[in-house]
PDB file of N, CA, C and O in Angstrom:
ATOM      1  N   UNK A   1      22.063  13.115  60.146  1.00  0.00           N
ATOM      2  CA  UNK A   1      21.944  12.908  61.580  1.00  0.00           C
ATOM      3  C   UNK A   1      21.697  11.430  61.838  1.00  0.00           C
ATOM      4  O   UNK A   1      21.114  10.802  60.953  1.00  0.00           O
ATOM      5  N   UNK A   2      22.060  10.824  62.911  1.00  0.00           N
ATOM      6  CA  UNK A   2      22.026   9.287  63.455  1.00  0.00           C
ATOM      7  C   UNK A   2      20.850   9.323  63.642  1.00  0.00           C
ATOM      8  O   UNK A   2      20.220  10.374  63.519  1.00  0.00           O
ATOM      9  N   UNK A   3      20.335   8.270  63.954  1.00  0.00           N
ATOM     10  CA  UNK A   3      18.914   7.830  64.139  1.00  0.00           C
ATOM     11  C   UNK A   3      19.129   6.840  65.364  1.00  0.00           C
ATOM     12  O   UNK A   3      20.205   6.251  65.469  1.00  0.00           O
ATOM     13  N   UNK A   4      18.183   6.669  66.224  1.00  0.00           N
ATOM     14  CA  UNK A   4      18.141   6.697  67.359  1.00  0.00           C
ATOM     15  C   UNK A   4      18.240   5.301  67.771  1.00  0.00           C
ATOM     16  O   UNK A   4      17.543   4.464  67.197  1.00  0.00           O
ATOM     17  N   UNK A   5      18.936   5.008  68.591  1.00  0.00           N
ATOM     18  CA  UNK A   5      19.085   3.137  68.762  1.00  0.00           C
ATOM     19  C   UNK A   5      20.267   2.919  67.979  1.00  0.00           C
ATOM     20  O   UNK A   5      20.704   1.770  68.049  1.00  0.00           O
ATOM     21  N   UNK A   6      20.841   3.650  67.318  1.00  0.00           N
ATOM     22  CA  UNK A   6      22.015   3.136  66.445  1.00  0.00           C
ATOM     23  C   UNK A   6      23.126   3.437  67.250  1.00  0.00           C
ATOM     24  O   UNK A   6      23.298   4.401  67.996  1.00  0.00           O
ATOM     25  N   UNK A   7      24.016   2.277  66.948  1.00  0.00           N
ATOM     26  CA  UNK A   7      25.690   2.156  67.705  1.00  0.00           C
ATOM     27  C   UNK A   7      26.740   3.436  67.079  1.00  0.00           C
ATOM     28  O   UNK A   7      27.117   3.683  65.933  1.00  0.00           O
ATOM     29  N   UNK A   8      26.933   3.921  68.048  1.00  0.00           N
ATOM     30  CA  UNK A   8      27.897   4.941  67.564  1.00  0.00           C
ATOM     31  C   UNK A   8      29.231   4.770  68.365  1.00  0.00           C
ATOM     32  O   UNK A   8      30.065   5.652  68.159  1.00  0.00           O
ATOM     33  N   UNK A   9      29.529   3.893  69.144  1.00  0.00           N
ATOM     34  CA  UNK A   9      30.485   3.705  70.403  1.00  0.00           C
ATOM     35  C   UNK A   9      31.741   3.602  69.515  1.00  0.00           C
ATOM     36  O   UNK A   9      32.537   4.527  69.675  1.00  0.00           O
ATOM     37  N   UNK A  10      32.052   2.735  68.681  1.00  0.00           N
ATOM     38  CA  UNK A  10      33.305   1.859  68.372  1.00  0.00           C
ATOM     39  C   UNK A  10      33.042   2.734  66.947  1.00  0.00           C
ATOM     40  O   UNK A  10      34.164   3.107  66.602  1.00  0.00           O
ATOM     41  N   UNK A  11      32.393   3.051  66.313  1.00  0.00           N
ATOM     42  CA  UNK A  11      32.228   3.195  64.981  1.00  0.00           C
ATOM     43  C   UNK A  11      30.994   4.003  64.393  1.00  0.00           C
ATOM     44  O   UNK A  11      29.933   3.447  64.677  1.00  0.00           O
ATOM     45  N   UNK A  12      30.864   5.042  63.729  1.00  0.00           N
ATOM     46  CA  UNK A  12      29.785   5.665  62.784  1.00  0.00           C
ATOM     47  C   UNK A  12      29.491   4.963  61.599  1.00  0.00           C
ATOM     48  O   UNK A  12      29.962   5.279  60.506  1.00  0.00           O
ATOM     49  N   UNK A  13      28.201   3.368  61.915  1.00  0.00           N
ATOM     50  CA  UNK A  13      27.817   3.147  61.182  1.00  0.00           C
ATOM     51  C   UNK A  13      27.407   4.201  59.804  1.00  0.00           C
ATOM     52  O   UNK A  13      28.048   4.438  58.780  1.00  0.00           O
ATOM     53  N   UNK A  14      26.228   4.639  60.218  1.00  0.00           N
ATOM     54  CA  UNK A  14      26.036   5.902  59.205  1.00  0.00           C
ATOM     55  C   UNK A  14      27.296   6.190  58.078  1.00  0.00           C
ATOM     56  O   UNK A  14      27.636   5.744  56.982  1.00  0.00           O
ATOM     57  N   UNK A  15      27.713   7.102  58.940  1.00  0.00           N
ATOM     58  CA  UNK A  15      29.010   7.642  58.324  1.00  0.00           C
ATOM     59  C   UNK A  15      30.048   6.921  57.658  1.00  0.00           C
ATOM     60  O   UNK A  15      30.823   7.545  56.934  1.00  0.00           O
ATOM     61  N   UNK A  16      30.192   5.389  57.845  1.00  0.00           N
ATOM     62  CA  UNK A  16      30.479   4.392  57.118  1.00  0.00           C
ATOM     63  C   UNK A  16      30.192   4.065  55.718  1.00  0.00           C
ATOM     64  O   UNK A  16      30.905   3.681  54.791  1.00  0.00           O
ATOM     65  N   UNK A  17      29.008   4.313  55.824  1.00  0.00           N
ATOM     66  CA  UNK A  17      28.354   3.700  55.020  1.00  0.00           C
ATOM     67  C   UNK A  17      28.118   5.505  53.759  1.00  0.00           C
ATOM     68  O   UNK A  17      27.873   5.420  52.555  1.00  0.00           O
ATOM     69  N   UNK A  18      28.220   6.317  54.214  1.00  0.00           N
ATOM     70  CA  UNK A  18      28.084   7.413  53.172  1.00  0.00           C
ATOM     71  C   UNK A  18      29.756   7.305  52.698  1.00  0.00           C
ATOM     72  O   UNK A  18      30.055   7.356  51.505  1.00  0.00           O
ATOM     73  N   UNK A  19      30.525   7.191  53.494  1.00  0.00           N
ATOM     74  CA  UNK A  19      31.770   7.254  52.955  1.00  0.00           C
ATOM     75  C   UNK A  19      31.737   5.777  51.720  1.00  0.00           C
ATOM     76  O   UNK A  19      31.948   5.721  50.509  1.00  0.00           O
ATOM     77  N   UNK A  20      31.510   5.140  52.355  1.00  0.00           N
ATOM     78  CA  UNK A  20      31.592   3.873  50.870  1.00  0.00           C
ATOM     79  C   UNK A  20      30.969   3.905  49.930  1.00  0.00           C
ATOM     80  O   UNK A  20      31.266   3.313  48.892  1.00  0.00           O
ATOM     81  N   UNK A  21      29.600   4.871  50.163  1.00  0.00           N
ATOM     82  CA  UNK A  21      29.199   5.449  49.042  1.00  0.00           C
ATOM     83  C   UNK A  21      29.519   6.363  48.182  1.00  0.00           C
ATOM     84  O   UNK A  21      28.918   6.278  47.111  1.00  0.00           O
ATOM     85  N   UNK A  22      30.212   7.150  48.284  1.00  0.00           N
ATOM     86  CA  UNK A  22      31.064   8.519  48.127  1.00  0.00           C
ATOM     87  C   UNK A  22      31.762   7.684  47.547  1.00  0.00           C
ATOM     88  O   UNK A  22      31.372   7.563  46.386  1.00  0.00           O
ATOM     89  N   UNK A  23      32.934   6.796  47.871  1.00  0.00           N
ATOM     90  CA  UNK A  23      33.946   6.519  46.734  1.00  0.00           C
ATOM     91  C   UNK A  23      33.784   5.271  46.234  1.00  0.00           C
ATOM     92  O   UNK A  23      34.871   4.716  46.075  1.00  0.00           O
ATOM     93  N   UNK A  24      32.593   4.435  45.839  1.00  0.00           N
ATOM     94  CA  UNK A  24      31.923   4.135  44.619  1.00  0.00           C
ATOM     95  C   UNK A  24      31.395   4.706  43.571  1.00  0.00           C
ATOM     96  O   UNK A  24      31.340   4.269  42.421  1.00  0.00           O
ATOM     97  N   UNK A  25      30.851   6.096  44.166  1.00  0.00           N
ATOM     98  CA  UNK A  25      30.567   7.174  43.122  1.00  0.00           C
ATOM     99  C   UNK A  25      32.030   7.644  42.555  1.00  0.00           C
ATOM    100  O   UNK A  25      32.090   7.634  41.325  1.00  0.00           O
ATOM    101  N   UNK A  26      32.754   7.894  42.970  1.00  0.00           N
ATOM    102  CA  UNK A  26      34.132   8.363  42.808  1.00  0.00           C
ATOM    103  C   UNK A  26      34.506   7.390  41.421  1.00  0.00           C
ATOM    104  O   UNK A  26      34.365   7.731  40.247  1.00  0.00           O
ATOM    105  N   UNK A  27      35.014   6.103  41.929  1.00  0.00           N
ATOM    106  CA  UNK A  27      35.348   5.246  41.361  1.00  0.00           C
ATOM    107  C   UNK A  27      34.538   5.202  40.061  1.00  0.00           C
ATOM    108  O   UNK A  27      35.060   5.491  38.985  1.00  0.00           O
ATOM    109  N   UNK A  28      33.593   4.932  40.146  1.00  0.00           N
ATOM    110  CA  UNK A  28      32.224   4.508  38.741  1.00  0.00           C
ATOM    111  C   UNK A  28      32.788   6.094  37.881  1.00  0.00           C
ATOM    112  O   UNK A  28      33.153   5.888  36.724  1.00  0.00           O
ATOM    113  N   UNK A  29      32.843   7.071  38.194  1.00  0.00           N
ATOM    114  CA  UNK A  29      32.961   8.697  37.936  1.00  0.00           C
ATOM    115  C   UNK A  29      33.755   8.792  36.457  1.00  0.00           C
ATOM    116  O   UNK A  29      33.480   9.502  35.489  1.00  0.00           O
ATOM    117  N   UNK A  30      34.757   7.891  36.620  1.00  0.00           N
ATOM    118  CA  UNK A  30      36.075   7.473  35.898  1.00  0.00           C
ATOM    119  C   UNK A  30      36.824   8.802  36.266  1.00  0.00           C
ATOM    120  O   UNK A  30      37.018   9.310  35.162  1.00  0.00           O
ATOM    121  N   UNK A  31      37.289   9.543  37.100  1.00  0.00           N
ATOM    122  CA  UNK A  31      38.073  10.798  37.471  1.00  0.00           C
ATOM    123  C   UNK A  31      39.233   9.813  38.734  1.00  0.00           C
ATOM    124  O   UNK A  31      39.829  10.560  39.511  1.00  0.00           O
ATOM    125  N   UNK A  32      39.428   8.754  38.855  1.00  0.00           N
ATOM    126  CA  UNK A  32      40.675   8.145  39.430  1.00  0.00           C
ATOM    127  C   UNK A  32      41.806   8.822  38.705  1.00  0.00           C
ATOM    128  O   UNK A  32      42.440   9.821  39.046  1.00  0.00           O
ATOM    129  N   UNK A  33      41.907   8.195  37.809  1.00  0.00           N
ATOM    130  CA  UNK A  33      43.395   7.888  37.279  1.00  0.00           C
ATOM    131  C   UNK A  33      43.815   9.810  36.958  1.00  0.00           C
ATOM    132  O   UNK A  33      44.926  10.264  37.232  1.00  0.00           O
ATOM    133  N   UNK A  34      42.907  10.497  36.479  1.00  0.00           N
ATOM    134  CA  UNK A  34      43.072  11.798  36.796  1.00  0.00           C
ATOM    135  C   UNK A  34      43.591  11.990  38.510  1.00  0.00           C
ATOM    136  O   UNK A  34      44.756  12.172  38.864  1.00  0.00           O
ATOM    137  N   UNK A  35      42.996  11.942  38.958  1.00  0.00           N
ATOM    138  CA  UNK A  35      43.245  12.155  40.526  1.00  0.00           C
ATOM    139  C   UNK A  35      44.951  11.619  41.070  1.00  0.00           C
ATOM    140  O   UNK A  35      45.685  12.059  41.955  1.00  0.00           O
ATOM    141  N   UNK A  36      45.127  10.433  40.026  1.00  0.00           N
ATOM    142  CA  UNK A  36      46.186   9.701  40.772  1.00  0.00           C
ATOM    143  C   UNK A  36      47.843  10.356  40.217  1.00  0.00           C
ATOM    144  O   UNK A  36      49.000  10.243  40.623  1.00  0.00           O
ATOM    145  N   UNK A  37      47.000  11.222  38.830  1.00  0.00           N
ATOM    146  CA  UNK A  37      47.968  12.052  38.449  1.00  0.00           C
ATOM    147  C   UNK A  37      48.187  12.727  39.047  1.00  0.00           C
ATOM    148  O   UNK A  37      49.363  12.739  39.411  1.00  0.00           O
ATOM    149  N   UNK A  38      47.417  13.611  39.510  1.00  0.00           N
ATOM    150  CA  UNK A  38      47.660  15.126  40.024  1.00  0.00           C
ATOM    151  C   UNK A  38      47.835  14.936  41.306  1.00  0.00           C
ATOM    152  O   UNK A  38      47.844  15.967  41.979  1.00  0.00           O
ATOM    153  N   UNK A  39      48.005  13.738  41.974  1.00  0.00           N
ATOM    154  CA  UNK A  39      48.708  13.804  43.620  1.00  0.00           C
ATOM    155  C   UNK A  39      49.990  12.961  43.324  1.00  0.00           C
ATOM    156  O   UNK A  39      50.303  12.127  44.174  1.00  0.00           O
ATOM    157  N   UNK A  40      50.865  13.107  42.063  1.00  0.00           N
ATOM    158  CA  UNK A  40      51.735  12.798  42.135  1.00  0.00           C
ATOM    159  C   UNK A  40      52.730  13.840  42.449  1.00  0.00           C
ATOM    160  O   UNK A  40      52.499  14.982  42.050  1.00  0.00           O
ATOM    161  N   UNK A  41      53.919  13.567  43.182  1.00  0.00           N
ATOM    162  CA  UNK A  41      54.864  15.016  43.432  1.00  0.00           C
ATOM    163  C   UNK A  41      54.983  16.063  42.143  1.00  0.00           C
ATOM    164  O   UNK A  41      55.108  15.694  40.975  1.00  0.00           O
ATOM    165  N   UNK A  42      54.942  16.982  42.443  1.00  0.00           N
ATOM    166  CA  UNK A  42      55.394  18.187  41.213  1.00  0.00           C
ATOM    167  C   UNK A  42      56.945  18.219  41.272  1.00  0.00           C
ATOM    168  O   UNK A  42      57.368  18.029  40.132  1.00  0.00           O
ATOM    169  N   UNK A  43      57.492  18.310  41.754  1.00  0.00           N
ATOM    170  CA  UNK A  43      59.506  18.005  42.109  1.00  0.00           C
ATOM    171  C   UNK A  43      59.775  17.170  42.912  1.00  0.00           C
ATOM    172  O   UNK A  43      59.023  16.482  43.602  1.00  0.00           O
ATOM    173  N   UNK A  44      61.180  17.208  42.836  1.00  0.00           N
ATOM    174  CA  UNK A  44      62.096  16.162  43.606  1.00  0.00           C
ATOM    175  C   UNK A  44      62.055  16.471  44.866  1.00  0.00           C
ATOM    176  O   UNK A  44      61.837  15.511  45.605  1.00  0.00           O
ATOM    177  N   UNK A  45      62.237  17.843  45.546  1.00  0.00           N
ATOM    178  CA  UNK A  45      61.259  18.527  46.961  1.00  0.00           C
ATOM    179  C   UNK A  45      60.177  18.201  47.019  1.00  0.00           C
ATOM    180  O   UNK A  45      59.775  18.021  48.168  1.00  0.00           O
ATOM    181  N   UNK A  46      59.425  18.021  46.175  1.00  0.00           N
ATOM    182  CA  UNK A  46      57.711  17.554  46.851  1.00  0.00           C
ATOM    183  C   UNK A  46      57.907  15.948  47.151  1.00  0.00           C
ATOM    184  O   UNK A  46      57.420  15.427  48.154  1.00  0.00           O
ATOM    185  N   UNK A  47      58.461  15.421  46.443  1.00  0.00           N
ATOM    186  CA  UNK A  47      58.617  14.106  46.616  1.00  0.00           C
ATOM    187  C   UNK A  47      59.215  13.655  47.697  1.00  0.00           C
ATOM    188  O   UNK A  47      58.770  12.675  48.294  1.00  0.00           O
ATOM    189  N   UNK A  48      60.247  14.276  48.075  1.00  0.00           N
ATOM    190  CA  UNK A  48      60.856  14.020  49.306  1.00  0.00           C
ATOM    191  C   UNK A  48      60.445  14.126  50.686  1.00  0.00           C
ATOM    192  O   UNK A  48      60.584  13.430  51.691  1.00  0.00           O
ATOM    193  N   UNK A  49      59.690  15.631  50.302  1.00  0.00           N
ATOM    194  CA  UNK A  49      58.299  16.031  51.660  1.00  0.00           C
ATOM    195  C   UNK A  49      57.282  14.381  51.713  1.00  0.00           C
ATOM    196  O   UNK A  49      56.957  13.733  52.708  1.00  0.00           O
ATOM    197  N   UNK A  50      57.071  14.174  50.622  1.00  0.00           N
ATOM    198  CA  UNK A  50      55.990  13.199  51.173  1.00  0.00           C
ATOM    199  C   UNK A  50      56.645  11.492  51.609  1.00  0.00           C
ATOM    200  O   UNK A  50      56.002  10.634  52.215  1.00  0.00           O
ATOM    201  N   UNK A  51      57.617  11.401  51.259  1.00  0.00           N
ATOM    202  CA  UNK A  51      58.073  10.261  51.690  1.00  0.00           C
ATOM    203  C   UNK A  51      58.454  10.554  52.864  1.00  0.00           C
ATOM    204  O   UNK A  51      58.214   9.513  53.475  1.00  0.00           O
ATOM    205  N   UNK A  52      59.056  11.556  53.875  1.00  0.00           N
ATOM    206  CA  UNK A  52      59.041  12.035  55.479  1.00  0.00           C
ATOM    207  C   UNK A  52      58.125  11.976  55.765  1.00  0.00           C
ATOM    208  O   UNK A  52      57.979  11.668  56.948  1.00  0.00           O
ATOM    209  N   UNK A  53      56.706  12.246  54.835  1.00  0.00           N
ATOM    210  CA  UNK A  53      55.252  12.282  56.127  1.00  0.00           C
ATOM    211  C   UNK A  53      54.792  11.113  55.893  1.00  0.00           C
ATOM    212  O   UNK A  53      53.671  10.772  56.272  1.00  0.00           O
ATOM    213  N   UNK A  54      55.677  10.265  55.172  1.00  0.00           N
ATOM    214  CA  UNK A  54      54.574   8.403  55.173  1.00  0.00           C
ATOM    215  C   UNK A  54      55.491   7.832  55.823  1.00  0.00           C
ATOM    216  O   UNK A  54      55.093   6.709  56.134  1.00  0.00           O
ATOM    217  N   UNK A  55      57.057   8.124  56.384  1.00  0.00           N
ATOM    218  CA  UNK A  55      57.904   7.302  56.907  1.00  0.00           C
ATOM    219  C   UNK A  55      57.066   8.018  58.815  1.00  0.00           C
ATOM    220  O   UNK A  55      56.898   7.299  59.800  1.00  0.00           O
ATOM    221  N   UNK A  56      56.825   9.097  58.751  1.00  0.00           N
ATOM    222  CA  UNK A  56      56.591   9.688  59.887  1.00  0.00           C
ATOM    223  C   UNK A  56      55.541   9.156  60.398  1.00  0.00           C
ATOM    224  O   UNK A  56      55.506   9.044  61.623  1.00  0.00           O
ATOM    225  N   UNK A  57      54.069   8.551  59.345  1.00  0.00           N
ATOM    226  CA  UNK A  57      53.108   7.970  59.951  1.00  0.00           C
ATOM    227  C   UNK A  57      53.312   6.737  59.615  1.00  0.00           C
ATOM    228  O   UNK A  57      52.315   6.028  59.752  1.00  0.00           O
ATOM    229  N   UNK A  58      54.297   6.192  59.201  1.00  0.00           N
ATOM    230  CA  UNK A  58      54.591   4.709  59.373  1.00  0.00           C
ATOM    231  C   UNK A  58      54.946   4.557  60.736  1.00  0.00           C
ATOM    232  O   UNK A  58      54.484   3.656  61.437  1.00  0.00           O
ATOM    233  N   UNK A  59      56.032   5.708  61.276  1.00  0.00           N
ATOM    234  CA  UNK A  59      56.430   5.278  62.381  1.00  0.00           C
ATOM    235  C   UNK A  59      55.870   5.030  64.029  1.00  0.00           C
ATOM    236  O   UNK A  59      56.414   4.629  65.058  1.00  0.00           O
ATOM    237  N   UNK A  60      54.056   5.642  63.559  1.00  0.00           N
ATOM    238  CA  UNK A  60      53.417   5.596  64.203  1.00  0.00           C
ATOM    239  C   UNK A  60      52.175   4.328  64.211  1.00  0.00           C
ATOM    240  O   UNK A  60      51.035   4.350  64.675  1.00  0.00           O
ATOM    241  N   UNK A  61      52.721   3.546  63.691  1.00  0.00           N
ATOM    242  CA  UNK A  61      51.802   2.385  63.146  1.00  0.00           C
ATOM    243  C   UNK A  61      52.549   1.512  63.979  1.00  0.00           C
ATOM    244  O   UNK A  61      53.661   1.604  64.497  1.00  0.00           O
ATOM    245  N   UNK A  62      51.184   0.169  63.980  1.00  0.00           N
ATOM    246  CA  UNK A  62      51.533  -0.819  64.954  1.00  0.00           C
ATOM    247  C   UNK A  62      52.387  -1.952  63.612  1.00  0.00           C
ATOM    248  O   UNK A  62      53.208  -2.831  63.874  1.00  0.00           O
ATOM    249  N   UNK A  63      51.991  -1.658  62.516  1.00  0.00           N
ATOM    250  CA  UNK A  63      52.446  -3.098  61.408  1.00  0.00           C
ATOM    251  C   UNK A  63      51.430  -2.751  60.338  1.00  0.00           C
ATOM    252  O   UNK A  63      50.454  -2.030  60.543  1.00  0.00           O
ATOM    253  N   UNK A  64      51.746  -3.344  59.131  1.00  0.00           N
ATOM    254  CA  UNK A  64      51.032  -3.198  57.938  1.00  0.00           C
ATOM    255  C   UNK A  64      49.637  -3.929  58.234  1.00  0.00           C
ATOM    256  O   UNK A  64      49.389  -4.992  58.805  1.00  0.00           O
ATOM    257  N   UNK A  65      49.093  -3.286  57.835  1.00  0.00           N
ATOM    258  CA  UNK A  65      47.690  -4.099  57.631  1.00  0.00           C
ATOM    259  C   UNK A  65      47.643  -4.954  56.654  1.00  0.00           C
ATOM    260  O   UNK A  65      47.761  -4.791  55.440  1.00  0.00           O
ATOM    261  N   UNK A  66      47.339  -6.479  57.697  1.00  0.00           N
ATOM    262  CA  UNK A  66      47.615  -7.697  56.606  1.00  0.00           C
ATOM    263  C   UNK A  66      46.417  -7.302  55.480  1.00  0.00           C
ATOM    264  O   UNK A  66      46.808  -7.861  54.455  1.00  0.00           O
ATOM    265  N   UNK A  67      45.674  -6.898  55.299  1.00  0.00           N
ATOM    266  CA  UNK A  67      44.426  -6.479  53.487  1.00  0.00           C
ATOM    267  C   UNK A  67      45.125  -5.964  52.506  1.00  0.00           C
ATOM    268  O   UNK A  67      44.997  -6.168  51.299  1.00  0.00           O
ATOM    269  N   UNK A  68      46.254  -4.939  53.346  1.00  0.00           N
ATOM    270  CA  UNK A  68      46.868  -4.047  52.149  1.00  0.00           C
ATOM    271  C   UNK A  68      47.962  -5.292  51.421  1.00  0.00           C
ATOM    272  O   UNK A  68      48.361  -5.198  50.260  1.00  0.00           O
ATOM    273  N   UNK A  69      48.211  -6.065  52.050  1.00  0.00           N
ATOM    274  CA  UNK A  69      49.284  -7.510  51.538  1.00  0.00           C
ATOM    275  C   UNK A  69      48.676  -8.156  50.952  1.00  0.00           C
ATOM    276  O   UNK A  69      49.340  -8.632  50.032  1.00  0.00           O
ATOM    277  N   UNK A  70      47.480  -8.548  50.961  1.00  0.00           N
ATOM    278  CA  UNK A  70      46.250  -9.729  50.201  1.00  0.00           C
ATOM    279  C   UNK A  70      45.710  -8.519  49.244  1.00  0.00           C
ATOM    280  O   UNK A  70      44.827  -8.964  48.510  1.00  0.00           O
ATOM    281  N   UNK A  71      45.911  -7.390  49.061  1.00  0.00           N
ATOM    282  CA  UNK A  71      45.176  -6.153  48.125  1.00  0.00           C
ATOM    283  C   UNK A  71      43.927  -6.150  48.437  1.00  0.00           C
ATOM    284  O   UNK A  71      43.133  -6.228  47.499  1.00  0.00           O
ATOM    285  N   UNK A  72      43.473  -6.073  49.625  1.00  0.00           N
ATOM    286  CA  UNK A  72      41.789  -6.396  49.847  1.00  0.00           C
ATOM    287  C   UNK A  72      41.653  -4.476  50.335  1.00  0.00           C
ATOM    288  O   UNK A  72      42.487  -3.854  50.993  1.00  0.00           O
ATOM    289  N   UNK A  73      40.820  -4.127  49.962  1.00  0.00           N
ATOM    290  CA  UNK A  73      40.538  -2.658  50.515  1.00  0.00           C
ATOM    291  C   UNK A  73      39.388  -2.569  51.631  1.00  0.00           C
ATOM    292  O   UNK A  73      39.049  -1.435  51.969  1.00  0.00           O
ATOM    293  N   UNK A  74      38.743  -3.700  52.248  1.00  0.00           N
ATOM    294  CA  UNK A  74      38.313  -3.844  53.154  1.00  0.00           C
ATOM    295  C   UNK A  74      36.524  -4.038  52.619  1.00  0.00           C
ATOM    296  O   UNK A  74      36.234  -3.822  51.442  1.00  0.00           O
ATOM    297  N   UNK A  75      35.798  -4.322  53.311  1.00  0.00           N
ATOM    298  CA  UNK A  75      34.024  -4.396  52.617  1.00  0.00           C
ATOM    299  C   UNK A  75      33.978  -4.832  51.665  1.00  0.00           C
ATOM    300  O   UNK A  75      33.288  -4.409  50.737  1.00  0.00           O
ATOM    301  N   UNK A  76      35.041  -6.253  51.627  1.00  0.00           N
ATOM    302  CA  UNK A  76      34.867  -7.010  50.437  1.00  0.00           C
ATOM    303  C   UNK A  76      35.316  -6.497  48.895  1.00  0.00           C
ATOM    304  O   UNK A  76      34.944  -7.088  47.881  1.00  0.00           O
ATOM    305  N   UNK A  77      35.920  -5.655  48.886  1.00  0.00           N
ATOM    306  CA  UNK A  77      36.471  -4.805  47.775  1.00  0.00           C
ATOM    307  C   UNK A  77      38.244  -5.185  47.566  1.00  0.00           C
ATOM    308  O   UNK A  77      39.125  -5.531  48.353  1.00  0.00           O
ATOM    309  N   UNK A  78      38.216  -5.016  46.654  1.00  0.00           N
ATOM    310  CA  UNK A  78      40.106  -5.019  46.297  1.00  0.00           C
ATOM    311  C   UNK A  78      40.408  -3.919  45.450  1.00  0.00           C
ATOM    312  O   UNK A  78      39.851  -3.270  44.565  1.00  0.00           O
ATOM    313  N   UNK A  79      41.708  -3.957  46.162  1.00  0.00           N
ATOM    314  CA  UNK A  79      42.500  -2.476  45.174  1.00  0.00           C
ATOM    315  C   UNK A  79      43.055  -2.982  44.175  1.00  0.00           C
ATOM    316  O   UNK A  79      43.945  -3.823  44.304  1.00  0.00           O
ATOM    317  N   UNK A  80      42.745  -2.677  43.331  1.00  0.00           N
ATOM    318  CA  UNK A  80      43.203  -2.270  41.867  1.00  0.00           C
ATOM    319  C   UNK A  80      44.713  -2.195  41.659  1.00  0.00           C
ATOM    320  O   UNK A  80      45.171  -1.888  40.559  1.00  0.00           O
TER     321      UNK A  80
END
């Protein structure tokens, strides 16, 4: 639960901040590269499904986010 006086308008500090905790634990875990297996397509149909739903929410985007171009993952972190 929030605590009282805290900004919740633009953003869930809080909730920010458990999520960045959550996947530092993740990360440290060493269960990535497992993970990165098993959300790879199982067929040439799965593969195809997911390139329609990233062209579909591409097409709903304003432009790449210049971090993902510099590899920055945001809170001072970089992707790998």
């Amino acid at each position: 639960m929030s605590k009282p006086n805290q900004i919740q308008g633009e953003g869930n500090y809080e909730a920010a901040e458990e999520y960045d905790e959550a996947q530092r634990k993740f990360v440290k875990s060493g269960k990535v590269e497992a993970a990165a297996r098993n959300a790879k397509p199982k067929s040439p149909a799965e593969a195809k499904d997911m390139e329609r739903a990233e062209e579909a929410g591409r097409s709903h985007a304003k432009g790449e986010d210049p971090a993902v171009k510099r590899g920055s993952g945001g809170s001072g972190s970089s992707k790998p």
